[in-house]
N, CA and C of each residue as an Amber inpcrd file, in Angstrom:
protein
   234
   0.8470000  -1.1740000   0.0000000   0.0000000   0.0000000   0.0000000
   0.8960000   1.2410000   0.0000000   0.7380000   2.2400000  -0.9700000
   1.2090000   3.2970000  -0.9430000   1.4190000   4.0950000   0.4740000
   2.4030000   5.0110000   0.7180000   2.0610000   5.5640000   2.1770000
   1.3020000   6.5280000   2.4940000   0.4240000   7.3440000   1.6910000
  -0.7510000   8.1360000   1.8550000  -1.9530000   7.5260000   1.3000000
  -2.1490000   6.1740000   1.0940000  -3.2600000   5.0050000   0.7230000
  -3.7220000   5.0340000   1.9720000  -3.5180000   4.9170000   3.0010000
  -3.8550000   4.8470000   4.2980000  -5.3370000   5.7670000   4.5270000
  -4.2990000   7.1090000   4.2370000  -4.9730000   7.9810000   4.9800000
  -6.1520000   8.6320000   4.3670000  -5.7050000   8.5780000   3.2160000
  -6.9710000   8.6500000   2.1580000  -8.3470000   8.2370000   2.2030000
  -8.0960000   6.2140000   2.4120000  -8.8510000   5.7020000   2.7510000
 -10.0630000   6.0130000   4.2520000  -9.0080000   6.3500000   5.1420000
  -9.6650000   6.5650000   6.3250000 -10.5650000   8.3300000   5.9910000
 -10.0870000   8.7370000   5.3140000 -10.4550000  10.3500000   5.2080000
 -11.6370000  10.1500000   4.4360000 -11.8970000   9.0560000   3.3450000
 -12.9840000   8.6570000   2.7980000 -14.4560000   8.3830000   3.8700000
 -13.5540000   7.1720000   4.8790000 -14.6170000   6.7640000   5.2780000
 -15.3060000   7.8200000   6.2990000 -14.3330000   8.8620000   6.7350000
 -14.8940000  10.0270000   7.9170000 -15.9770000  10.7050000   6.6970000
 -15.5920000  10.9720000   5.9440000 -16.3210000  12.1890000   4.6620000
 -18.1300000  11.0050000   4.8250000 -18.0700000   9.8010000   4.1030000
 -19.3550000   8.6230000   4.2310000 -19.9640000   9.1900000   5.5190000
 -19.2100000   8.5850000   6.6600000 -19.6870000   9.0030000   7.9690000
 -20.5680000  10.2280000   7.9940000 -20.0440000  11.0080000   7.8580000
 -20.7080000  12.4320000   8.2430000 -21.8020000  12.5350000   6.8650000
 -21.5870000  12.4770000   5.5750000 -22.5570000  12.6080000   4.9380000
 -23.9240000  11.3950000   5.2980000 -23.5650000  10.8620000   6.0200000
 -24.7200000   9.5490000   6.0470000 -25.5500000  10.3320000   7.7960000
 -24.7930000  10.9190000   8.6030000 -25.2980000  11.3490000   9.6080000
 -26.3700000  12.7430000   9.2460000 -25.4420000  13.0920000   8.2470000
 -26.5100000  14.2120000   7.9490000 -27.6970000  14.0020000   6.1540000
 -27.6540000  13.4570000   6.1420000 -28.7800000  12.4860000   5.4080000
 -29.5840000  12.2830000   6.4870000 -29.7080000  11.3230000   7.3010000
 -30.2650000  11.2600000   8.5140000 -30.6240000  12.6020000   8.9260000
 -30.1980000  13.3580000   9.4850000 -30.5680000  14.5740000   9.5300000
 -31.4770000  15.2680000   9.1040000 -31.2420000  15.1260000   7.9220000
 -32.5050000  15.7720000   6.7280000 -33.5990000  15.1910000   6.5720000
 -33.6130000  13.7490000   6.7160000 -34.5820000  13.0330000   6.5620000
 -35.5500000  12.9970000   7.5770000 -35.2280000  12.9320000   8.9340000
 -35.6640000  12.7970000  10.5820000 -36.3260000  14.3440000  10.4770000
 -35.6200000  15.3770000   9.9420000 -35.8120000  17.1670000  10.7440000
 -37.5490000  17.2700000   9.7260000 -37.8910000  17.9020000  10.3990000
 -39.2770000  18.4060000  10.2280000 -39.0080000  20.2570000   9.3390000
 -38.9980000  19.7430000   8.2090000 -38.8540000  20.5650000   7.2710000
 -39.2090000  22.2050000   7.6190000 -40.5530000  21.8240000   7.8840000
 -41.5100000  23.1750000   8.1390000 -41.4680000  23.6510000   9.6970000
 -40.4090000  23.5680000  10.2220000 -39.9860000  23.7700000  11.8360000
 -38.8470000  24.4380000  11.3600000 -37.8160000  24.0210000  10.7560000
 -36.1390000  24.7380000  10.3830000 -36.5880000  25.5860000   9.7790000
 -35.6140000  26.6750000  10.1730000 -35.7770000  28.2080000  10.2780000
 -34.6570000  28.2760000   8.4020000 -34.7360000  29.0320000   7.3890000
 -34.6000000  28.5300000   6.0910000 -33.0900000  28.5750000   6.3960000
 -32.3680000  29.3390000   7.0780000 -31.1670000  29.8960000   7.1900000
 -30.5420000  27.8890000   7.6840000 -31.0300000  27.6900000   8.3550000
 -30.4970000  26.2120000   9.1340000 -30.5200000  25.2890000   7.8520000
 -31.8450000  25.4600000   6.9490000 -31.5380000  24.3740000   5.7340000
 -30.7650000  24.7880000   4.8280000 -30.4670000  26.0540000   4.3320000
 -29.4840000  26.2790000   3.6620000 -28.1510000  26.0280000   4.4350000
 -27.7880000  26.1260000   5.6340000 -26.5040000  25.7680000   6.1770000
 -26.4290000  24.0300000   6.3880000 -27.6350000  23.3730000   5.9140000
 -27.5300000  21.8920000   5.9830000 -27.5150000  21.6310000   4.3930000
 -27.9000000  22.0400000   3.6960000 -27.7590000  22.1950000   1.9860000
 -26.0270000  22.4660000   1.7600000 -25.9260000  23.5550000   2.2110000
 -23.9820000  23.8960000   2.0590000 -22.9320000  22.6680000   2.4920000
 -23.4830000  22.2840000   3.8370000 -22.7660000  21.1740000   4.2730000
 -23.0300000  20.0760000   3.2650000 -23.8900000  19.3830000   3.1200000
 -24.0300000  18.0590000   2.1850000 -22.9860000  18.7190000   1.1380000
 -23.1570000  19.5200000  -0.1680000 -22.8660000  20.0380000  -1.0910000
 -21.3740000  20.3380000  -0.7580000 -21.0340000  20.4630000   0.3230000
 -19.2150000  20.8220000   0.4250000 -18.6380000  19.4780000   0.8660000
 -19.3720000  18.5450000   1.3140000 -18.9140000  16.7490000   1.9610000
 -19.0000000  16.3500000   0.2620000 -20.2790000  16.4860000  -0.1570000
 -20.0180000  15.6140000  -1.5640000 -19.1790000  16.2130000  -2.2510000
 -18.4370000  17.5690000  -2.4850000 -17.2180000  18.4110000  -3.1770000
 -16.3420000  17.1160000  -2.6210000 -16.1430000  17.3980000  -1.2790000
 -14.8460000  16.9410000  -0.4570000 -14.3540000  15.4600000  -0.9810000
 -15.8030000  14.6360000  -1.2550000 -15.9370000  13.1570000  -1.0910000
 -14.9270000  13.2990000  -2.6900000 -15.4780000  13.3980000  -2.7550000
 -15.3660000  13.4060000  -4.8420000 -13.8700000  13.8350000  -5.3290000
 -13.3490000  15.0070000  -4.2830000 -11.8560000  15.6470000  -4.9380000
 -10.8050000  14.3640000  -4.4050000 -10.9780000  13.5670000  -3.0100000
 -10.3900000  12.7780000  -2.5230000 -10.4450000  11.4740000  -3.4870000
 -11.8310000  11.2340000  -3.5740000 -12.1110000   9.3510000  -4.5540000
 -11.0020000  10.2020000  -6.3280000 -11.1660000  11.6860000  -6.6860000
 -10.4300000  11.6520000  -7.7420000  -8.8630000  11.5320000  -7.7470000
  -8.8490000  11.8730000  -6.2350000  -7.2170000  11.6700000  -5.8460000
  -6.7740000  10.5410000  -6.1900000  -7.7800000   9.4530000  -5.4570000
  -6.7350000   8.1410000  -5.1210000  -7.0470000   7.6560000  -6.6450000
  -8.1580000   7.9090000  -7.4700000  -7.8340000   7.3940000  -8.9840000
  -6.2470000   7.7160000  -9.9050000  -6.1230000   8.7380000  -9.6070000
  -5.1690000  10.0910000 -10.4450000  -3.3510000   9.1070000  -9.6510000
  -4.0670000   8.4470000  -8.2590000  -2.5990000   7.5050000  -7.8840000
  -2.5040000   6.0050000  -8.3320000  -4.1540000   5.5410000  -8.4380000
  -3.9800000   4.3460000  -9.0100000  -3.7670000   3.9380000 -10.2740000
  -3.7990000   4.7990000 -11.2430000  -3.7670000   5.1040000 -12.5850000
  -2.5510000   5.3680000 -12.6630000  -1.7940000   6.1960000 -12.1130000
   0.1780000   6.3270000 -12.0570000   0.7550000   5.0770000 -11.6800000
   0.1010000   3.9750000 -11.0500000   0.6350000   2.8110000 -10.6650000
   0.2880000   1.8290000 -11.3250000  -0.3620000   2.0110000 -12.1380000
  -0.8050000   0.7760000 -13.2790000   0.1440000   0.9140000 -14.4810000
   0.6080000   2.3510000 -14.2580000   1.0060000   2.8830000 -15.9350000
   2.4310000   2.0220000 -15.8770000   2.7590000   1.5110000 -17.2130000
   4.1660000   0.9490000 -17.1520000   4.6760000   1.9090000 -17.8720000
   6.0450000   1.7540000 -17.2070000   7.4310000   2.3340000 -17.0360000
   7.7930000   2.9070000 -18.4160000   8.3000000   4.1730000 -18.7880000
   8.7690000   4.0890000 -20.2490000   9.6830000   3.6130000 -20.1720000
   9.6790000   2.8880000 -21.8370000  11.0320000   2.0090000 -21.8290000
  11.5140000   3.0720000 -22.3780000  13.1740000   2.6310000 -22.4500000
  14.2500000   3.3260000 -22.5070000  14.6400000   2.5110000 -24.0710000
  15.4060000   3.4810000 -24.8560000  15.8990000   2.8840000 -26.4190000
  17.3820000   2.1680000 -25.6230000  17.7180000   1.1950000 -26.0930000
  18.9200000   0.7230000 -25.8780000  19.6070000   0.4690000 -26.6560000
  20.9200000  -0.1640000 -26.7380000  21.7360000  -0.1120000 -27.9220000
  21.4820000  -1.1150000 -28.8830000  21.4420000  -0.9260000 -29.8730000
  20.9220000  -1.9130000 -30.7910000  21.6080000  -2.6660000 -31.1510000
């Protein structure tokens, strides 16, 4: 495993975490009780976790894709 594979991974699963708590959130809250200012600051949050989720899952592609790639060969003497 790469040495920032680790942390990536774990930074993934905190980003899931919290977007799944606040899913829950949204789903449980009584729409017509939240004051609009609270759903737009629960709208921003989802919308900046799914940014977050997405720049990280493009990270670890952009490393697994550099590690698949083979090596340029080199011309040697003929």
């Amino acid at each position: 495993m790469a040495p920032g594979a680790r942390g990536i991974i774990q930074a993934r699963i905190v980003i899931l975490i919290a977007l799944l708590a606040l899913s829950r959130k949204i789903i449980v809250a009584d729409l017509f009780e939240i004051p609009p200012a609270a759903l737009l600051g629960l709208a921003a949050l989802a919308l900046s976790l799914g940014v977050t989720y997405w720049l990280v899952r493009d990270k670890e592609e952009v490393r697994r894709a550099r590690k698949d790639e083979p090596a340029p060969s080199r011309p040697g003497p003929v």
